[in-house]
N, C-alpha and C positions, 0 to 999 in steps of 0.2 A: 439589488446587489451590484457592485461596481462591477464594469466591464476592465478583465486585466487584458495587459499584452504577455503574446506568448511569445517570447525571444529564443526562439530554438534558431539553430547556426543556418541553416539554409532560409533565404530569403526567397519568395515566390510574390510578382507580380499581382495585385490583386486588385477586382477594378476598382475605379473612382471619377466622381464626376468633374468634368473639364471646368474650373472657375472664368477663366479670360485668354483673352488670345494672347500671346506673350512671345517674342521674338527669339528663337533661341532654343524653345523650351526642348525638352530629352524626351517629352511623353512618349514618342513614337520610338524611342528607343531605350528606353524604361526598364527595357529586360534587357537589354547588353549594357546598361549602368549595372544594374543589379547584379550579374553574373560578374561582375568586376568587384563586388564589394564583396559577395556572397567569398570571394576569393582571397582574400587578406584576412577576413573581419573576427574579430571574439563575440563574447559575448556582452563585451560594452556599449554603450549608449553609438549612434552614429549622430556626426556631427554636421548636416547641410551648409557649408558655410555660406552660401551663396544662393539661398533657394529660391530668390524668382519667384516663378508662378505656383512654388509649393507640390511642384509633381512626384516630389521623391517622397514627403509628408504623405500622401495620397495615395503611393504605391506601398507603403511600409509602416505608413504609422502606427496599423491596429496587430503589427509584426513586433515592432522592435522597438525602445524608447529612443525617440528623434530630438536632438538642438537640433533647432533649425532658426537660421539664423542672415539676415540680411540687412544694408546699412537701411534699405527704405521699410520704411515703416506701411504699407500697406502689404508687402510680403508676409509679415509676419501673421497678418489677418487669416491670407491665406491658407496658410500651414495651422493654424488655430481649427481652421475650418474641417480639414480634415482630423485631425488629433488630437484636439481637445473639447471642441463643441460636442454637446449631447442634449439629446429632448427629453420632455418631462411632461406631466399634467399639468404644468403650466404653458408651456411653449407656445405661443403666440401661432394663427393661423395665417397664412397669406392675405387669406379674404380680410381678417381684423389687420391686421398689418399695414395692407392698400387703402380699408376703409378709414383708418386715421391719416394717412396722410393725404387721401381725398379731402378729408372734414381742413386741411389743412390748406390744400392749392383754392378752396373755393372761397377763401378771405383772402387771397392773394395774388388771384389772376389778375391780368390788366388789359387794355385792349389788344396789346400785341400778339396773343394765342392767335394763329393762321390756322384756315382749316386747307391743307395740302392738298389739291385736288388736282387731277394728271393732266387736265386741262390748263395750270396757274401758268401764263406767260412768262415769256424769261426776262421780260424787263420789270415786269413786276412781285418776282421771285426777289431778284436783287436789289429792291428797293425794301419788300421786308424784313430781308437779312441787314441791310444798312441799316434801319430802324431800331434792330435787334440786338446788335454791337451798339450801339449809341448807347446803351444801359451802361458802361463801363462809366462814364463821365455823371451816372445821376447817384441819387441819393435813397434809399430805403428806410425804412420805418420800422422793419423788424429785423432779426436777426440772423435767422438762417436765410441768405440771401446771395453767399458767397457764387454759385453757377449763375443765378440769374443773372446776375451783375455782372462778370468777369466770362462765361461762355458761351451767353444766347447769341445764336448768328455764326458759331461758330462749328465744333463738331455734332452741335444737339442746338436745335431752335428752343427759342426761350421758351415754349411750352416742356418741351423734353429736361430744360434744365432745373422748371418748378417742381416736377418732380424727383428730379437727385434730390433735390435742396429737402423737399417734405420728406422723403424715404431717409433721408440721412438724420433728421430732425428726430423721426419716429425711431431709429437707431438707437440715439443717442439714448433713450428714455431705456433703452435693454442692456447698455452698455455693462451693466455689472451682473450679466446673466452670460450661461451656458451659449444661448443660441447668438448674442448678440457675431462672433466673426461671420454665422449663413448672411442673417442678414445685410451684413455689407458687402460680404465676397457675394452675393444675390445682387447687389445692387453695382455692383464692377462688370459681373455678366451682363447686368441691362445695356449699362453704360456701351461698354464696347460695340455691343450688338444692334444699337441704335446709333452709333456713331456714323457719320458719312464721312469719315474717314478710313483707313484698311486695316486697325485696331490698333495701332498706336496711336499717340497724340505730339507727333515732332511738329506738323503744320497741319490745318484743316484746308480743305478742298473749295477751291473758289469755283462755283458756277460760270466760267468762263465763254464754254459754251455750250450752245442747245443738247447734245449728247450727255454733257458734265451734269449740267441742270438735270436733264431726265433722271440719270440714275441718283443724284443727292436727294431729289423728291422719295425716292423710295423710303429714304431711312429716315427724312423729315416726318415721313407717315407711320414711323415705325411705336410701339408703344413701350412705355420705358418700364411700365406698371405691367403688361403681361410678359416680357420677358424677367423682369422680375420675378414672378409668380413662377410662370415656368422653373426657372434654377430652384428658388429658395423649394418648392416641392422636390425637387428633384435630390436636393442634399439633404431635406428631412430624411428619406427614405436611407439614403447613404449611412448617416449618421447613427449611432447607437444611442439606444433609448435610457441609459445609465451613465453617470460618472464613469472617466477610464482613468484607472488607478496606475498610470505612470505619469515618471517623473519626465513626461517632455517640456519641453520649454520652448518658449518663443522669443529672439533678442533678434534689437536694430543697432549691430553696433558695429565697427570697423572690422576686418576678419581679423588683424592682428591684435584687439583687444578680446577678442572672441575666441582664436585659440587660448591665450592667455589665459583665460575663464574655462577653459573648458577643460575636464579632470578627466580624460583619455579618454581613449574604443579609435571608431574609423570615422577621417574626415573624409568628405567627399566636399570636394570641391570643383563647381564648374563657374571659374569667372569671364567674365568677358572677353571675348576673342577679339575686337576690333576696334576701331578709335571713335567709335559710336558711344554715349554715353547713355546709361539704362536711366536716366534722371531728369532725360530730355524728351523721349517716348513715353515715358509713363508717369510724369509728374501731375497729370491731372488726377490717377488715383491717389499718390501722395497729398495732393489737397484735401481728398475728397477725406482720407483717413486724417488726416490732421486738422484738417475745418481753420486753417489760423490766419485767413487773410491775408496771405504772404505778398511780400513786392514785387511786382512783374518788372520780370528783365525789358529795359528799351534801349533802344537807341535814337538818337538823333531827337531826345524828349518824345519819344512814342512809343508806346507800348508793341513790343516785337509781336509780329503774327501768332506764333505759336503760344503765347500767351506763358512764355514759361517763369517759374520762380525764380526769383534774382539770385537766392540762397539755393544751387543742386548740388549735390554730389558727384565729385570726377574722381573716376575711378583709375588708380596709378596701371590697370591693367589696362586700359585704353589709349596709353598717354605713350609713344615709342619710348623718348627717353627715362621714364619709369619703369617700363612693365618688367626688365628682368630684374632690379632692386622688389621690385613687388612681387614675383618668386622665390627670390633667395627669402625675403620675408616668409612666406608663406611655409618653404619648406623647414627654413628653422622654427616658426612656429606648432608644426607638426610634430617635430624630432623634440622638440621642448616639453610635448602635453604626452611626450609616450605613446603615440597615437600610429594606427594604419593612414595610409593615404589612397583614394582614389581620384587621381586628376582627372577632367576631363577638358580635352582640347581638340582642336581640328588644323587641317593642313592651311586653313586659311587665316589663321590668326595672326597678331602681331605681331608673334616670331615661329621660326616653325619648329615642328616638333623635335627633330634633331638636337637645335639649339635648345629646347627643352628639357630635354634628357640629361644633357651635358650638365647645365644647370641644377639637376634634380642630382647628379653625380657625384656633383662637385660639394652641394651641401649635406649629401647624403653618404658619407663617403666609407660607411664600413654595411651597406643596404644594398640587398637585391632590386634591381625597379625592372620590371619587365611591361613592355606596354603591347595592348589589344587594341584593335583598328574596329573598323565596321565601314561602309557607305551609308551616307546620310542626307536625304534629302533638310536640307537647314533652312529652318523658315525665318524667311529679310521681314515678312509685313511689308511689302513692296505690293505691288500691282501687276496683277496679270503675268506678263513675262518675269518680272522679275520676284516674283514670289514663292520663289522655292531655289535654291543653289546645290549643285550636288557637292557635296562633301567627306573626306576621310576623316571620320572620328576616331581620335585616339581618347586610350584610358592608361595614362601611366601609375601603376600599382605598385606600393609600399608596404611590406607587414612590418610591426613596429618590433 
């Protein structure tokens, strides 16, 4: 029997398991989103415009039916994972899962597999990482090859990248099944987690020196295949064992085509607070979901460090001379679909919340907006010191 959602008006918090590390993300403040929508909302569908790492799909999905809804296309995987993935008698185990994509790296290894030993000196660390990027300039023989080629030597050694490439392969073949989103949002947890990077992907970490080199050996050594295992069991368990019979949906589309689309209840919206672009951090999961060989951005006829796609998305909320055209948008998009609003922004963004409001005033101009604060520790994905920023979060509220 299908698993329904129960859409009664009070939304409660409920747990869910963490997919990737994600800069920005609201998880730790989950229940003061919530108490912000719980406060406007009907009992219409809610709208994610902006979902990221999918925490709000994960807090509410098996509550209330959720669009969720982001321009990048590995977001949507996310949110799938939580609120529309389900297991079956069929559902593929871990152990089969790993062991096809094993039967797969073992016709595909080449000499370059390192075994990481805490003993590898540092001049000869950074002659097999230059070995390892040298794979961008050669040629392959089979197909899923896109990480070997384009990121061994980089945040994952070309052994760590033969398996994205087999795991993504072994994907593919689920793709028009229930479990296929675990398995990938399973395979975005490896990624990050074996990454020697701080879990984005804007630049990888050069072994510079002896201290740098020690700590990237750790995650050289890391396995992409048990932290794999690790999540995807972990969202088995999460997961219900039945179809869920709502109508949520998953879209990668502009937010202003997305309101458009969207036939009322409450939006919530958390865009980008700063001139950072979400497209430039997290574009190797956008590969990894799109598999399409895209053009790397260069310069000077070379391929830029961070290895990013020539094709990303800039977002008018990042951009100063945009960002309050890309409100006024936002809130006539709201007032258009008949819809609640729940913004969320912080005192550190591109314009501050004052000007916010004005703005929320001026297009909203026969509407209550009252806005809720909180402090917030805001995660940069920075290093050490700079990996956490204290922050006033606001929530400016709309009932339609």
């Amino acid at each position: 029997m299908p698993t329904t959602v129960q859409d009664s008006h009070c939304l409660k918090v409920q747990e869910y398991p963490s997919l990737v590390k994600y800069m920005g993300s609201k998880s730790k403040i989950i229940g003061f989103v919530l108490n912000g929508i719980n406060h406007v909302r009907d009992d219409r569908p809610i709208c994610d415009l902006f979902s990221g790492s999918g925490s709000l799909s994960g807090a509410i999905g098996q509550q209330a039916t959720v669009v969720s809804n982001d321009i990048q296309s590995y977001s949507g995987l996310l949110a799938d994972t939580y609120n529309r993935a389900y297991r079956d008698q069929t559902t593929p185990s871990a152990d089969h899962l790993l062991a096809l994509a094993d039967d797969i790296l073992e016709r595909r290894k080449r000499k370059l597999v390192v075994d990481y030993g805490s003993d590898m000196p540092f001049a000869v660390f950074n002659e097999h990482e230059e070995h390892q990027r040298a794979l961008m300039t050669q040629d392959f023989d089979y197909r899923w090859h896109l990480f070997a080629k384009n990121y061994s030597g980089t945040w994952w050694s070309y052994e760590q990248c033969l398996w994205i490439d087999a795991l993504r392969e072994v994907a593919e073949g689920f793709r028009s099944t229930p479990i296929y989103p675990v398995i990938m949002s399973s395979l975005m947890f490896a990624m990050a987690y074996a990454s020697q990077g701080t879990g984005h992907y804007a630049q990888y970490r050069d072994a510079k020196t002896h201290s740098s080199h020690k700590d990237i050996l750790i995650y050289r050594k890391r396995s992409i295949g048990q932290y794999f295992e690790r999540k995807y069991n972990d969202v088995l368990e999460y997961i219900p064992d039945r179809p869920v019979i709502a109508p949520h949906q998953s879209t990668a589309l502009d937010f202003k085509d997305c309101l458009k689309n969207f036939g009322g209840g409450t939006v919530y919206a958390d865009p980008p607070y700063c001139f950072v672009h979400y497209s430039r951090f997290y574009h190797a999961l956008e590969t990894l979901v799109l598999y399409d060989f895209p053009k790397l951005q260069t310069q000077r006829g070379k391929v830029v460090k961070g290895r990013y796609r020539e094709e990303r998305h800039q977002s008018p909320f990042c951009i100063k001379s945009q960002v309050r055209g890309a409100f006024i948008d936002l809130f006539e998009g709201v007032k258009a679909s008949d819809s609640s609003l729940v913004l969320s922004y912080s005192n550190t963004g591109m314009i501050s919340l004052d000007e916010l409001l004005a703005i929320g005033e001026k297009a909203l101009p026969n509407k209550k907006i009252e806005i809720l604060t909180t402090d917030h520790e805001h995660m940069t994905m920075g290093r050490k010191e700079d990996r956490q920023r204290s922050v006033k979060e606001g929530l400016l509220l709309v009932r339609a």
